[in-house]
C-alpha positions in Angstrom: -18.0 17.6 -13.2 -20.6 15.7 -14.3 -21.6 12.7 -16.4 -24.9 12.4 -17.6 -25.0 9.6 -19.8 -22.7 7.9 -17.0 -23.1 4.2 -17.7 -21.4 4.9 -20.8 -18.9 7.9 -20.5 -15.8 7.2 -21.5 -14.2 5.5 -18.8 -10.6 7.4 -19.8 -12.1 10.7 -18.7 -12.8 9.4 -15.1 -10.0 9.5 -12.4 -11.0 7.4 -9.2 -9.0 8.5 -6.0 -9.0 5.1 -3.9 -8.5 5.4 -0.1 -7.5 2.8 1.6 -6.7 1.0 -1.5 -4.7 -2.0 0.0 -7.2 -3.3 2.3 -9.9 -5.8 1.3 -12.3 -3.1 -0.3 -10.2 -0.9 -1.9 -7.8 -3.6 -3.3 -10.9 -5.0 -5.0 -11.7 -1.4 -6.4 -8.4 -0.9 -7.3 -9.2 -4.2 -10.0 -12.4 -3.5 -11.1 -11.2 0.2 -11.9 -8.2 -0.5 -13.6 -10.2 -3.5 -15.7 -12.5 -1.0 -17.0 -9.8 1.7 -18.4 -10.1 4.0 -15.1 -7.2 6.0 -14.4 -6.6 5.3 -10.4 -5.1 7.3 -7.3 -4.1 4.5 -5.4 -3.8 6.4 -1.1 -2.9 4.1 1.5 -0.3 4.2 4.2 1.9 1.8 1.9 2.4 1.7 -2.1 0.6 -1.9 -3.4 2.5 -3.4 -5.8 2.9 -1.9 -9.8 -0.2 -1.9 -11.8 -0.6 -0.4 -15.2 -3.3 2.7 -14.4 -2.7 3.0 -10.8 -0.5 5.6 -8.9 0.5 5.2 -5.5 -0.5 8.1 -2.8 0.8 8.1 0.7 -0.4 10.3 3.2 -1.7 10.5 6.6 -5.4 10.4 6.9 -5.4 11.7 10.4 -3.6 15.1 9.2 -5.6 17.8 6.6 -1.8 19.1 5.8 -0.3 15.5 4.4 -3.5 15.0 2.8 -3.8 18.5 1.2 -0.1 18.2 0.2 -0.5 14.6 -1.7 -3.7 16.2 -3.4 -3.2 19.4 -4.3 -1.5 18.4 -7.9 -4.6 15.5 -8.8 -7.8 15.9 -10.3 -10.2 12.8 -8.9 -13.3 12.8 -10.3 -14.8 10.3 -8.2 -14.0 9.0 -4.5 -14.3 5.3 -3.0 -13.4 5.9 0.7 -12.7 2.1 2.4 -10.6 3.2 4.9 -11.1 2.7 8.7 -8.3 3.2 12.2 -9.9 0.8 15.2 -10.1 2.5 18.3 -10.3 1.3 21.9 -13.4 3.5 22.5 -16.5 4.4 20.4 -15.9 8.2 21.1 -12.1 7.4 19.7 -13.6 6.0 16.9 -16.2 8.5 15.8 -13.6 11.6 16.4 -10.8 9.2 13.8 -12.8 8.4 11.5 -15.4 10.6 10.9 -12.1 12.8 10.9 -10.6 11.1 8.4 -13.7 11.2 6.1 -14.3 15.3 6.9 -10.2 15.9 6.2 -9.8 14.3 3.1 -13.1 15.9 1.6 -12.0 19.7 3.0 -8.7 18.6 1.2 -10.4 18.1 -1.8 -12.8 21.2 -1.8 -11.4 22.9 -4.4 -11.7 19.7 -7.1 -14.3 19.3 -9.5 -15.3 16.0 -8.1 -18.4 14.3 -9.2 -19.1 11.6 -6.9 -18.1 9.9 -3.1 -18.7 6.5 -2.4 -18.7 5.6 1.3 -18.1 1.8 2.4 -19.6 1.5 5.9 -21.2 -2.0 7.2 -24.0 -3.6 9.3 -22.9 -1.8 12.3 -25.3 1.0 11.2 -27.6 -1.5 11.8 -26.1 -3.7 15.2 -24.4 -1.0 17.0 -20.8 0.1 17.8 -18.2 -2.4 19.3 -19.3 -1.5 22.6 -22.7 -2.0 22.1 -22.6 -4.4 19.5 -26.0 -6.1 18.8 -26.6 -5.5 22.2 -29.6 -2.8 22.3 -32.6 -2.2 21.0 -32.4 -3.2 16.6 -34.9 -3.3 13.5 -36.3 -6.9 12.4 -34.3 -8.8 10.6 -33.5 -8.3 6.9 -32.1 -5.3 7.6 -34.0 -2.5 5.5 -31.9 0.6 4.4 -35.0 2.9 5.8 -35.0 2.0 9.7 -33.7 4.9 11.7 -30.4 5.3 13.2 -30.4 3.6 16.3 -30.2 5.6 19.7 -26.4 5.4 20.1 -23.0 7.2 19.1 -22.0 5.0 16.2 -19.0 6.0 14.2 -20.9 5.2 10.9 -23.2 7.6 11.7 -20.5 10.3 12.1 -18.6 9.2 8.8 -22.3 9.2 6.9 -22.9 13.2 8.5 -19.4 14.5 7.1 -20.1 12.9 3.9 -23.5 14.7 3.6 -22.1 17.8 4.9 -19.4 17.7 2.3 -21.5 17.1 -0.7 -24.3 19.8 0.4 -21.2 22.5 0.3 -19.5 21.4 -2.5 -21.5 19.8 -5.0 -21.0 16.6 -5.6 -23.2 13.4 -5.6 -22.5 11.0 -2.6 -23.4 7.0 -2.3 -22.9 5.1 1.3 -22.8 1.2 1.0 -23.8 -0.9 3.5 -21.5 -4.7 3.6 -21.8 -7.8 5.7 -18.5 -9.4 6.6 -16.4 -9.0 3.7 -14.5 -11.7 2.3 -11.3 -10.9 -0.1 -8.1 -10.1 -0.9 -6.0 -8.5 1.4 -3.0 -9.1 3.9 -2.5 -7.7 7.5 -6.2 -6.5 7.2 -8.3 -5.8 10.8 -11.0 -7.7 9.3 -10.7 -10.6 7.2 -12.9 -13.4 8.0 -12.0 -15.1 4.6 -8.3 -15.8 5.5 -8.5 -15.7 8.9 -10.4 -19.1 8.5 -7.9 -20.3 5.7 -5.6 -19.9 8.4 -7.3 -21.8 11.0 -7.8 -24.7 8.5 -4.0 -24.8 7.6 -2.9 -24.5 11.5 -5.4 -27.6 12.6 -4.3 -29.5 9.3 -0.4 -29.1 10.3 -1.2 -30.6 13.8 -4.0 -33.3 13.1 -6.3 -31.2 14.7 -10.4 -30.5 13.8 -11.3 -27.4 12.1 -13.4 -26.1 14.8 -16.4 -23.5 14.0 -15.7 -20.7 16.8 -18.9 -19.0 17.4 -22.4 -19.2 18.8 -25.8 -21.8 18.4 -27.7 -19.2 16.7 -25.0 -18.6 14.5 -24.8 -22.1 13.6 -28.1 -22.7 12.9 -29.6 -19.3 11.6 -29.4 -18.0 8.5 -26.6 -15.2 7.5 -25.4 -13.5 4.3 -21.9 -12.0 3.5 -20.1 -9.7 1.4 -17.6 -10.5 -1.6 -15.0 -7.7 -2.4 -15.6 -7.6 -5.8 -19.1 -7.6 -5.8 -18.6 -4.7 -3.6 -16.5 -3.0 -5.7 -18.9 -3.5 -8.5 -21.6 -2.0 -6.4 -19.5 1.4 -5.6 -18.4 1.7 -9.2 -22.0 1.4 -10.6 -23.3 3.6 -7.9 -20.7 6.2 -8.2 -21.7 6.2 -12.4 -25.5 5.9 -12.2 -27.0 8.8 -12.1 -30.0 7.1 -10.6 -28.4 5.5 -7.6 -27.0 9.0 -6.4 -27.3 10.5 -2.9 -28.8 7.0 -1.4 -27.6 4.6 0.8 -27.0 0.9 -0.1 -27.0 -2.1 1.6 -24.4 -4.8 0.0 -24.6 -8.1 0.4 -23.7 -11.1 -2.4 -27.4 -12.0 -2.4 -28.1 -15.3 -1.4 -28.0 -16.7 2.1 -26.6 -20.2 3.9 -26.3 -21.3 7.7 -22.4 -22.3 8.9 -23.8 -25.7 9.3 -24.3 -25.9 5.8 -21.1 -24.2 5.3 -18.7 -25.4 7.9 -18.6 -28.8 6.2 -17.6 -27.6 2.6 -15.1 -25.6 4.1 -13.3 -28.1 5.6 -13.4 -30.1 2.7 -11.3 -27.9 0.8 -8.9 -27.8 3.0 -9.2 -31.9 3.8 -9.5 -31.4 7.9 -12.2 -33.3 10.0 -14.7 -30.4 11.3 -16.4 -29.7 14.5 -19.2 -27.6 14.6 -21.2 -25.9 17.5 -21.0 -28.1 20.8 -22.2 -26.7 23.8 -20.9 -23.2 24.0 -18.3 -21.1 21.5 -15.1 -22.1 21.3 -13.5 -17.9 20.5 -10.5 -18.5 17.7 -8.5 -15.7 20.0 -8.2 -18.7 23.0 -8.1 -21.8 20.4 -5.1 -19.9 18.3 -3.3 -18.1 21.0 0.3 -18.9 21.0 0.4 -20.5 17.3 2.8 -18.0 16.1 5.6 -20.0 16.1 3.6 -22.6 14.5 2.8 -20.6 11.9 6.1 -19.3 11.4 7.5 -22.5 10.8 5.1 -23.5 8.4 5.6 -20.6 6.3 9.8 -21.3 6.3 8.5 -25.2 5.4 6.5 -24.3 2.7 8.1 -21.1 1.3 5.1 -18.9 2.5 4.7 -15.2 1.0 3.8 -13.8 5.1 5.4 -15.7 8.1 3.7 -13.3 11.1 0.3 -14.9 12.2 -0.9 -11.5 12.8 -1.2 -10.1 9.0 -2.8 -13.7 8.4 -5.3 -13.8 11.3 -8.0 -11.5 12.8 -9.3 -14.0 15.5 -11.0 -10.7 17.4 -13.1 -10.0 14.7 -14.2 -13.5 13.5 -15.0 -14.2 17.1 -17.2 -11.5 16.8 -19.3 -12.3 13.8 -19.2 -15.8 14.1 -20.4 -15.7 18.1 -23.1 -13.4 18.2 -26.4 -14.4 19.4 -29.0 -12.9 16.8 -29.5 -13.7 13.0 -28.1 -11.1 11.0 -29.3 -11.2 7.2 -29.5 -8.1 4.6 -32.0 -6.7 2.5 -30.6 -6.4 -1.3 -33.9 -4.9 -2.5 -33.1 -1.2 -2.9 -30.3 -1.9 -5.2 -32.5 -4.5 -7.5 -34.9 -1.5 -7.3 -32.6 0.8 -8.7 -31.2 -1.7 -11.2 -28.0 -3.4 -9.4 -28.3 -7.3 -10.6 -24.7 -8.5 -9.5 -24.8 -11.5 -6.9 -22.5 -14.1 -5.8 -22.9 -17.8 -4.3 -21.3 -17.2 -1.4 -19.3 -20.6 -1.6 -17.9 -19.9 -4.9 -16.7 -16.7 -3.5 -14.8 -18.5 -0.3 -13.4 -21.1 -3.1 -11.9 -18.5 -5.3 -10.6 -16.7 -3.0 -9.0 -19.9 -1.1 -7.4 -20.8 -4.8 -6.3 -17.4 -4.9 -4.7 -16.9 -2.0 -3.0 -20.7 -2.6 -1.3 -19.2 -6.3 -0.1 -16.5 -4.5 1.4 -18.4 -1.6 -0.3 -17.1 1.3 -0.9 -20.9 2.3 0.6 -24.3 1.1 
């Protein structure tokens, strides 16, 4: 199938297939879809709640029979894969996901699909867990031409199944490239943006400072991040302009800040005394370890929507962004290039989604 005068086809004739469409990403995509009159195939391990346009898929990513049974009655015309399983090992990783990616492409072989979309992230750029800005990289602002860097990476392996895919059957493929995404999503592996609304609303509850985690450089250098919807507006205007097909993408909101700038305002929303760097990190996984009962109390105080710590927090990987020891900003020229103009203040993004996850009771 394809759509040549894409940016304005008739957004009724377009089915998205959304995997992964609860976490952060795909949540986001599941909006921006559904806003503009898409009809959507919603696949995650759990249904999300009711939306008009959206129908729920479940079916194990790991296994090419569940997902060839789920898919064999739909019709996607376009793909946004978000979805990722962490492993305790980079091999683990790379034979999961890039699994994942190469199953649910072989499941759809026989589909008249236009387009994939491919949500990767800076770790093309850093490294693998294991190695993670640890080796040799490319300066910084991270430019969508630098080679691959010379270790297994599970991006890597996802990016070669999506390639493989679309040389055999046919369709147009986009990989975007995001920095720490921030948005809307509960019991996520990666979710800087309430993982720190948590931390605020623990310290408040006990008197205690709101203390920034991670390293000096992190402090004091510049850094960039990703909002949800602006990622989802990046895949959708990929995966429907002709001229931004079969490239990769970095994805980032477009301007830049330093946490000692940021850390401040922060707080201030959330009226706590702050403390930033001082001497060496201070990880969230040591500083928060035990509070569950804490937080379980609060949430039967306030009449909280989620009373487990663990669907609210992912200490592990805010530790990790916030304490490494390199400057890690992204280059948003190839999408200006090819005509992508959507941005974000990165503040306003932390705000809105603070707001947002205050209506819906995630935190008093």
């Amino acid at each position: 199938m394809t759509f040549p005068e894409d940016q304005t086809a008739d957004s009724a004739a377009r089915t998205a297939l959304v995997v992964g469409a609860t976490g952060i990403a795909g949540s986001a995509l599941v909006e921006k879809l559904t806003s503009e009159g898409w009809s959507v195939l919603a696949l995650s391990r759990r249904p999300g709640a009711d939306r008009e346009g959206v129908r729920w898929l479940s079916a194990d990513l790991t296994s090419l029979e569940s997902l060839s049974a789920v898919l064999v009655p739909e019709q996607p015309t376009h793909v946004f894969f978000t979805a990722w399983s962490r492993q305790d090992t980079e091999e683990e990783n790379i034979a999961v996901n890039a699994g994942m990616v190469r199953d649910l492409l072989s499941a759809l072989q026989d589909k008249d699909v236009a387009h994939v979309a491919l949500m990767t992230g800076l770790k093309h750029y850093l490294g693998p867990f294991e190695a993670y800005a640890a080796g040799q990289m490319a300066d910084t602002p991270f430019h969508e031409e630098e080679p691959r860097l010379p270790v297994r990476n599970f991006y890597y392996a996802q990016e070669d199944e999506l390639f493989a895919a679309a040389a055999k059957q046919g369709f147009t493929w986009s990989v975007h490239r995001a920095h720490t995404v921030i948005g809307h999503a509960v019991g996520n592996a990666m979710n800087m943006g309430l993982t720190l609304a948590t931390q605020a609303t623990l310290c408040r509850e006990r008197g205690e400072p709101f203390v920034f985690p991670g390293s000096e450089t992190q402090w004091n250098g510049l850094t960039d991040m990703t909002d949800a919807g602006l990622l989802a507006e990046h895949m959708v205007w990929a995966a429907t302009t002709p001229g931004a097909a079969d490239e990769a993408f970095n994805i980032v909101n477009g301007d830049v800040f330093r946490w000692r700038w940021m850390w401040p305002k922060l707080a201030a929303y959330f009226g706590v005394e702050w403390e930033g760097y001082s001497q060496a990190p201070r990880p969230l996984e040591e500083a928060m370890a035990g509070r569950e009962d804490q937080w379980s109390e609060l949430a039967r105080l306030h009449g909280l929507a989620e009373p487990r710590l663990d669907r609210m927090a992912s200490w592990w990987h805010t530790d990790g962004d916030l304490g490494r020891d390199i400057e890690v900003v992204t280059d948003m020229g190839k999408s200006r290039d090819a005509g992508f103009t959507g941005y974000r203040r990165t503040l306003e993004a932390f705000v809105s989604l603070f707001d947002r996850y205050r209506a819906e009771n995630l935190i008093p």
